[in-house]
C-alpha positions in Angstrom: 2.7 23.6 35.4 2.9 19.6 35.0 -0.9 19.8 35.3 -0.8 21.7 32.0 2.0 19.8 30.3 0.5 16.6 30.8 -3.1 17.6 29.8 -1.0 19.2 26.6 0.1 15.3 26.1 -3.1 13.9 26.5 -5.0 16.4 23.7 -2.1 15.5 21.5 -2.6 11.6 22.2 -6.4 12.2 21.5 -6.2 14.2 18.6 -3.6 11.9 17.1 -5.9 8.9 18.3 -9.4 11.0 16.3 -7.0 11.4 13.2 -6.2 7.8 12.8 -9.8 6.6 13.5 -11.0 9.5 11.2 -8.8 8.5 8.6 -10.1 4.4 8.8 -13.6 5.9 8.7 -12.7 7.6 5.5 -11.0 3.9 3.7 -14.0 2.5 4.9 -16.6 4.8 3.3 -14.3 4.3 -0.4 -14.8 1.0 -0.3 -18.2 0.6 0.2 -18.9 3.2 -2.2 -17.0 1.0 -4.7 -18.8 -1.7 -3.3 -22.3 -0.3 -4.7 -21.1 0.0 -8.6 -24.3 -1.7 -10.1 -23.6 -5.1 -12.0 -23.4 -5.4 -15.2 -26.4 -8.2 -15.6 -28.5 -9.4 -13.0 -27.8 -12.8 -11.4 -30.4 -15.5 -12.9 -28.6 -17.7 -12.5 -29.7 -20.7 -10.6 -26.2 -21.5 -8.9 -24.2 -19.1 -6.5 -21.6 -17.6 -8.2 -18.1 -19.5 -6.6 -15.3 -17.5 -8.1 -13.1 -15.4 -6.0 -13.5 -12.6 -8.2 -16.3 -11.0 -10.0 -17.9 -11.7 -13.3 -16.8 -8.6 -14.3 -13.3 -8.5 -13.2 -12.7 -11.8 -15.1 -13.4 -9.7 -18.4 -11.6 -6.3 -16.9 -8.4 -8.1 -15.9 -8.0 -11.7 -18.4 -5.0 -10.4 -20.1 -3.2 -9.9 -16.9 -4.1 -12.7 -15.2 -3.1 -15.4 -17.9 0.7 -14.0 -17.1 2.6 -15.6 -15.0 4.0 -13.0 -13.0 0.3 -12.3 -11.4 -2.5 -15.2 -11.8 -5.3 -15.5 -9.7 -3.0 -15.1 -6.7 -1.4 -11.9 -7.9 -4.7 -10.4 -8.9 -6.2 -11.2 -5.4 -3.7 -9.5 -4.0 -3.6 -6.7 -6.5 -7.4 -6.4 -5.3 -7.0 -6.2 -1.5 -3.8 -4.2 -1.3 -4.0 0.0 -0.4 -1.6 1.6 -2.4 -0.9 5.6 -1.6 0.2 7.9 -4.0 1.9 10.6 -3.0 1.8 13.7 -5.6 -0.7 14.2 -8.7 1.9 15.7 -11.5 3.7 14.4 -14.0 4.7 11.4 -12.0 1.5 10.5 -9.9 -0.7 10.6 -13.3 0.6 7.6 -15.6 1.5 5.7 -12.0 -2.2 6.1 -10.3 -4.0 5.5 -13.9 -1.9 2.0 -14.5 -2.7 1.2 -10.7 -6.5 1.7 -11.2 -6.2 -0.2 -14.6 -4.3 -3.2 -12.8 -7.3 -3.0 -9.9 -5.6 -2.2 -6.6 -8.4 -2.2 -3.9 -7.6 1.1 -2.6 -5.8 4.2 -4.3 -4.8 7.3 -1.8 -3.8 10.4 -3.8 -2.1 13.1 -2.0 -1.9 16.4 -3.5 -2.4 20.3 -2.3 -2.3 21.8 -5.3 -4.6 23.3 -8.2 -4.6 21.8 -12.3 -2.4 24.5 -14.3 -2.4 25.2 -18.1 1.0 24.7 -18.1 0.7 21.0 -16.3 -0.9 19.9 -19.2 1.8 18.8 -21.4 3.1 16.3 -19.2 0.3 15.4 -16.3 -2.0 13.8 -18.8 -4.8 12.5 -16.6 -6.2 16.1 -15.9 -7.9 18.3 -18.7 -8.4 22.0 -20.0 -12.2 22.0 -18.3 -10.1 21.2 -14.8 -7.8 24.0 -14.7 -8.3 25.6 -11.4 -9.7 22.4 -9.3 -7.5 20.3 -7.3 -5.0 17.9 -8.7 -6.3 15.2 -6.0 -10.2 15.7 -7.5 -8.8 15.7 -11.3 -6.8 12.6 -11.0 -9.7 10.7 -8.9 -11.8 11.3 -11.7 -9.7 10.1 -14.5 -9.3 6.9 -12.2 -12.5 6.5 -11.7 -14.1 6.4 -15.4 -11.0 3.7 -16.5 -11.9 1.9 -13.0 -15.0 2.4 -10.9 -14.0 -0.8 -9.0 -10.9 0.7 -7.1 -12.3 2.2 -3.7 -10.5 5.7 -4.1 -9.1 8.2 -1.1 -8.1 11.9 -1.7 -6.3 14.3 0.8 -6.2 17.5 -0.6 -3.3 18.7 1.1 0.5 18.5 1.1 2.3 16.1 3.3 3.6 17.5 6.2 5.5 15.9 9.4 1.9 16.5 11.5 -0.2 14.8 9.4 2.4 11.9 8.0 1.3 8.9 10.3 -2.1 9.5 10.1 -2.1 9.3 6.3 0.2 6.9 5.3 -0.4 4.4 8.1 -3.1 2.4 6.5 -1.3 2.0 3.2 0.6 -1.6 1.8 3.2 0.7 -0.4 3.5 4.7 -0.9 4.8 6.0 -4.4 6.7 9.2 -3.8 5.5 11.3 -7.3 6.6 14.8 -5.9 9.6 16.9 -7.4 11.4 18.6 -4.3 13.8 17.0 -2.0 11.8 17.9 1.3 8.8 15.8 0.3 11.6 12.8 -0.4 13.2 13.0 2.8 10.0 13.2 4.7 8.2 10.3 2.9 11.0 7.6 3.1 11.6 8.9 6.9 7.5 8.0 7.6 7.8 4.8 5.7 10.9 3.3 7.5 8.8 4.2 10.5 6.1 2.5 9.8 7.7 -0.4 8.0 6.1 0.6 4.3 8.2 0.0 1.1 8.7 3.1 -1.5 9.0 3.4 -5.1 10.7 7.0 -5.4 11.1 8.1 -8.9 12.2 11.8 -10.2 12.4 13.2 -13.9 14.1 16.5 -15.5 14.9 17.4 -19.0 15.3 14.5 -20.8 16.3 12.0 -17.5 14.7 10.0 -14.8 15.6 7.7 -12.3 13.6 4.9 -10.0 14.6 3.4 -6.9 12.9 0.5 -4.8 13.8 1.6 -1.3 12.9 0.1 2.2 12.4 -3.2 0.1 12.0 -5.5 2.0 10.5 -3.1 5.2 11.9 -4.3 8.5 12.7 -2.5 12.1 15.4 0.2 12.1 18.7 -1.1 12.7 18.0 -4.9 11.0 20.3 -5.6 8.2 17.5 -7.8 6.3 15.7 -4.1 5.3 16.6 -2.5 2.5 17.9 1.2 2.2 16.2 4.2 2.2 16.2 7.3 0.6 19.1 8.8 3.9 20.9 5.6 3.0 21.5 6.5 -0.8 21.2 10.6 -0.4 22.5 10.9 3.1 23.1 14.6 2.5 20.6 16.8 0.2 21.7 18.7 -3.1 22.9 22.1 -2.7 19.9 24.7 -2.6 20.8 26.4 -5.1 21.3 23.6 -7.8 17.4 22.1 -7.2 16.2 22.9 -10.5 12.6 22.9 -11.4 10.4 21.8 -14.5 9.8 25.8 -14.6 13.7 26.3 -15.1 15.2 23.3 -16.5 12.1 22.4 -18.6 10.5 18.4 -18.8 10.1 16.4 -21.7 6.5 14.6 -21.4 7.2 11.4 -22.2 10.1 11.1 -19.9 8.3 12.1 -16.6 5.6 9.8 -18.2 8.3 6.9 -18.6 9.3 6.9 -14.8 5.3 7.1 -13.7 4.5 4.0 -15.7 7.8 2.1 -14.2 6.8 3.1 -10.6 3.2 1.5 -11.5 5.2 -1.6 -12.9 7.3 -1.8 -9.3 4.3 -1.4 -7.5 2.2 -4.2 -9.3 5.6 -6.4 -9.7 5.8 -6.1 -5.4 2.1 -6.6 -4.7 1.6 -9.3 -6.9 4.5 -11.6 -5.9 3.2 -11.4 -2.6 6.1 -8.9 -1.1 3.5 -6.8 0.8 1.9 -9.4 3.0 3.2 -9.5 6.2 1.9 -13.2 6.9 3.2 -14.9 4.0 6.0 -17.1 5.2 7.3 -18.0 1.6 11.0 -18.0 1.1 11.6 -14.7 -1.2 15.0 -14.5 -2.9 17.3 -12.2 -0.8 16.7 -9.0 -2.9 19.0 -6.4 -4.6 18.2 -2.9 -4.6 19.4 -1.0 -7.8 18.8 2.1 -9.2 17.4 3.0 -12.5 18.8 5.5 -14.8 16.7 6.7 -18.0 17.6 9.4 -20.5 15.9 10.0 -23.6 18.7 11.4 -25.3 21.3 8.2 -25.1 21.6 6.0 -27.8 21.4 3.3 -24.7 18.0 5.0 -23.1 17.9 2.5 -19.7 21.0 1.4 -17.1 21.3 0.0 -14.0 23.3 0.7 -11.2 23.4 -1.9 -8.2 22.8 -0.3 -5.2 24.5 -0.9 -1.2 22.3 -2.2 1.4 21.8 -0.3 4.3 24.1 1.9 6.1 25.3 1.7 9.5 25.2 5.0 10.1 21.9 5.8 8.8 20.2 9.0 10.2 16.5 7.0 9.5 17.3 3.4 9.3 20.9 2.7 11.6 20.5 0.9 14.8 21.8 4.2 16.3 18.8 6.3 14.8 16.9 8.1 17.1 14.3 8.8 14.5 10.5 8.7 16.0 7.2 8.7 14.8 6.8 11.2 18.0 10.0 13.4 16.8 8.6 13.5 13.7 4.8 14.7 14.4 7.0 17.0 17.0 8.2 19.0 13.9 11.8 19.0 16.0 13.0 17.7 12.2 12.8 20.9 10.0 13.1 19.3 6.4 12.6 22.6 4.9 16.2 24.1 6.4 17.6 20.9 6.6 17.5 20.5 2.2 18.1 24.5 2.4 16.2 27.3 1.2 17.0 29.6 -1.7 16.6 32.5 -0.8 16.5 35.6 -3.8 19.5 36.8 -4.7 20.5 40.3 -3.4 24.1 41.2 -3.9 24.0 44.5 -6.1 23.4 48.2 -4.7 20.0 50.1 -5.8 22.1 51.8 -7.6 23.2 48.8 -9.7 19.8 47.6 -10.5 17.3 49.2 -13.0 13.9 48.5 -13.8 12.4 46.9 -17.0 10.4 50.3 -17.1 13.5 52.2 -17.3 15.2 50.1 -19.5 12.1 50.3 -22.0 12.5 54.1 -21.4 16.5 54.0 -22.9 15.3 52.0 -25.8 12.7 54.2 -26.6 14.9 57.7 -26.3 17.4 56.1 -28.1 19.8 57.0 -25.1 23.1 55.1 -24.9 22.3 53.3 -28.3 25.5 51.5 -27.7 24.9 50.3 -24.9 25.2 46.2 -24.7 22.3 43.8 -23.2 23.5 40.7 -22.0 20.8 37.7 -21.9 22.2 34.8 -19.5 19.4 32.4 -19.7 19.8 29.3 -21.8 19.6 29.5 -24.9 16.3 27.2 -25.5 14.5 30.4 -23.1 16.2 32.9 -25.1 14.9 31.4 -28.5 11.1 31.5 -27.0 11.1 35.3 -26.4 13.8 38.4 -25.9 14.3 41.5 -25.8 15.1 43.3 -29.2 19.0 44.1 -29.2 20.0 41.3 -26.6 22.7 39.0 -27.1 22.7 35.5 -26.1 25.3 34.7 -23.2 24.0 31.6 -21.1 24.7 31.4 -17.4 26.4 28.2 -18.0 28.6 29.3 -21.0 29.5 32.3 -19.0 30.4 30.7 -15.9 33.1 28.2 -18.1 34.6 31.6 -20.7 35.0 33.9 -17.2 37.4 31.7 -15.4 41.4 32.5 -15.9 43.3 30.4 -17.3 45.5 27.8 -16.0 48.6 30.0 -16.4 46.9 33.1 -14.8 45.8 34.7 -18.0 43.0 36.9 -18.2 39.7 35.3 -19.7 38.9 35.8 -23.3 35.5 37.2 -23.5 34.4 35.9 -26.8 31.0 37.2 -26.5 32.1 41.0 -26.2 31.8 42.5 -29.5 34.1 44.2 -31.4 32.2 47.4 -31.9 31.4 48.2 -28.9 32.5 50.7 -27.1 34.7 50.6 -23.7 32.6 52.7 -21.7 29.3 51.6 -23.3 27.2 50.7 -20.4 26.1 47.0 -20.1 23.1 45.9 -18.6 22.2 42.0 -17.5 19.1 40.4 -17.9 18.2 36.7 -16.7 15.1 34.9 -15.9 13.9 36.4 -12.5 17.3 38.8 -11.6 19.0 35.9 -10.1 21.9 35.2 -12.6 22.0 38.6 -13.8 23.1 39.6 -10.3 25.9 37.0 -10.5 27.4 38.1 -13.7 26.8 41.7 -13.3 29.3 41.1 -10.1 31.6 38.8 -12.1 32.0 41.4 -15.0 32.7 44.2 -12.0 35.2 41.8 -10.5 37.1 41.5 -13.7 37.4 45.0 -14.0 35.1 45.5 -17.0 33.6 49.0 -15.4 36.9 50.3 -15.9 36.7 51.6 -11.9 33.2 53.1 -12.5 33.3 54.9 -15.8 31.2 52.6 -17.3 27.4 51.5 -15.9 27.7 47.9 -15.3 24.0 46.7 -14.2 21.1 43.7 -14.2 17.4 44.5 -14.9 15.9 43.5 -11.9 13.2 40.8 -11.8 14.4 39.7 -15.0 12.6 38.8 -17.8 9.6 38.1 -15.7 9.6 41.9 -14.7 9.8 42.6 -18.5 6.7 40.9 -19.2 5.2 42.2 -16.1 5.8 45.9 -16.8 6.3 46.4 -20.7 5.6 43.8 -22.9 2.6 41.8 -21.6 2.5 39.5 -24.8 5.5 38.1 -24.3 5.6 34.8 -24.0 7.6 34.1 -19.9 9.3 30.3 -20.0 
């Protein structure tokens, strides 16, 4: 049985061992394909050219370089540092395109999934003739027509704890551009491993923020590094209040805003020289802050200054027991340990009706008097709904339903007058999430009168709706 175990620990020692090698075979071929873009004019001149950087990139890059902040230095470094960016959405877009622009040596992208129609308002470096092909393809190919100079690296796949190390390992600084608080844990945990500073940025609505974290890298338990993501989210958000773009909508611009600062941070860290190891210049003990951004303030940006690292630090404490083995292991479960939600399923069958046979008691002109209760938000509601339903959102219901301080009964505002008090009420929401909720919350306040009245959701919401009646409708 050892025999076995420890020939088990020797394939996984040589497979890890192929993947790293594969993976420096793979930045190698990039940048000699980069290497072979044709020069603008052929050399006739009579002296060797002594520049450190090409004829070309003179001309590409002379209104950066005349700054300050970058020079020659900061463009030289710009030019040999491997930046990796991790998601090709709304985020990854404006941040990889301003990277290629600026003339990083080497771009990563890292992305599993496919272009959607509905990406396009917001992840403007893919097109209508790419729906269907692979985020990491699209966005290489926008890069590459603005830069063909950059050396660039696609993995078209998801980060996952198994293939972390191998990836990220042979990058200067990672950009997390994903949208789910898995991903976030997982990429700061592999970058305090492996000693690689992050520029995390989110968006929703009409708000983004941007952190700097592990800034400046250094070994788990020194005081010198600065925090990570654990450090200023040591606990995930409740499962169930991770909204998504799908749900809570995204403004364009904003996700657009937070790309282009996490291109700024980037350049800003490679060009100053933050990301070279051997440079023993003094830096100026730095301050990690986070960014706040929303569209809708008269004061759009604010900033929030930030602790260092914390002592008890699940990734980043002297007392972590966080490794590079645990974590190709898959012993950490990021998945249960940010929660999953699940669907809801609180009501009885016979609670629950179909869109079909809802269609059916519109049509028959059965229980005309009946009452249909729409809880999404309002901004949903005005895109499409069924004829007859009233607007009730989730959010405005959840406030109007709770007793009053004095132990009075709710006033339900939105009940009208003319309806009747056994007139059956049916629930619709999004997917037949909410509607489950308040269908149980209208029970619980005695609204069914003990039974006499039907009190039910539509189940699979408005998504069902389109799915089974009304194909044209338009599903937000």
């Amino acid at each position: 049985m050892d025999m076995i175990t420890d020939k088990v620990e020797q394939l996984k020692a040589q497979i890890s061992k192929t993947e790293d090698e594969l993976q420096r075979l793979k930045t190698q071929l990039a940048q000699l394909e980069a290497s072979q873009t044709p020069q603008s004019q052929p050399a006739e001149t009579s002296q060797d050219w002594k520049w450190p950087l090409k004829e070309e990139e003179y001309s590409r890059y002379g209104r950066q370089l005349v700054l300050p902040t970058v020079g020659i230095k900061g463009q030289l470094r710009l030019k040999s540092a491997k930046v990796l960016v991790i998601g090709a959405g709304g985020l990854g877009c404006p941040a990889a395109a301003y990277l290629a622009g600026a003339g990083v040596g080497t771009l990563g992208v890292v992305d599993g999934d496919t272009v959607e129609v509905s990406n396009l308002h917001r992840q403007i470096a893919h097109s209508t003739v790419r729906v269907g092909a692979m985020k990491v393809d699209s966005l290489i190919e926008y890069c590459r027509g603005l830069n063909p100079g950059v050396a660039y690296v696609g993995y078209g796949e998801h980060l996952t704890p198994q293939n972390a190390e191998a990836t990220v390992r042979h990058y200067d600084v990672v950009l997390d551009c994903t949208d789910h608080p898995t991903s976030r844990y997982l990429i700061s945990d592999i970058c305090v491993l492996l000693g690689k500073p992050l520029v995390s940025a989110s968006a929703l609505r009409t708000d983004g923020q941007l952190i700097v974290l592990n800034n400046p890298p250094a070994p788990q338990g020194s005081a010198d590094g600065g925090p990570c993501y654990r450090c200023v989210f040591p606990k995930p958000p409740p499962a169930d209040s991770v909204v998504s773009c799908g749900e809570g909508g995204i403004l364009g611009p904003v996700v657009g805003v937070m790309g282009v600062l996490q291109a700024l941070e980037t350049i800003k860290l490679i060009a100053v020289g933050l990301c070279e190891k051997n440079d023993s210049t003094p830096k100026e003990p730095l301050k990690p802050s986070l960014l706040l951004f929303s569209a809708s303030s008269p004061t759009p940006f604010r900033s929030i200054k930030m602790r260092g690292r914390r002592a008890d630090c699940f990734a980043c404490s002297a007392s972590s027991m966080l490794t590079l083995k645990e974590l190709k292991s898959g012993s950490l479960d990021y998945v249960q340990f940010c929660g999953v939600t699940a669907p809801i399923n609180i009501l009885q069958p016979d609670e629950r009706i179909s869109a079909t046979h809802y269609r059916s008691i519109l049509e028959n002109g059965a229980e005309k008097k009946g009452l249909l209760l729409d809880v999404r938000e309002k901004e949903h509601f005005d895109v499409a709904n069924i004829p007859g339903a009233i607007s009730v959102p989730f959010s405005t219901f959840q406030a109007r339903s709770r007793a009053t301080p004095n132990g009075e009964a709710p006033q339900l505002n939105w009940l009208p007058e003319d309806v009747a008090s056994d007139a059956p009420i049916y629930v619709v929401c999004r997917v037949g999430n909410d509607s489950q909720l308040v269908t149980k919350k209208l029970k619980d306040m005695g609204l069914d009168r003990d039974g006499e009245r039907f009190i039910g959701d539509i189940k699979g919401g408005m998504k069902a709706w389109k799915l089974e009646v009304d194909g044209t409708m338009p599903f937000t």
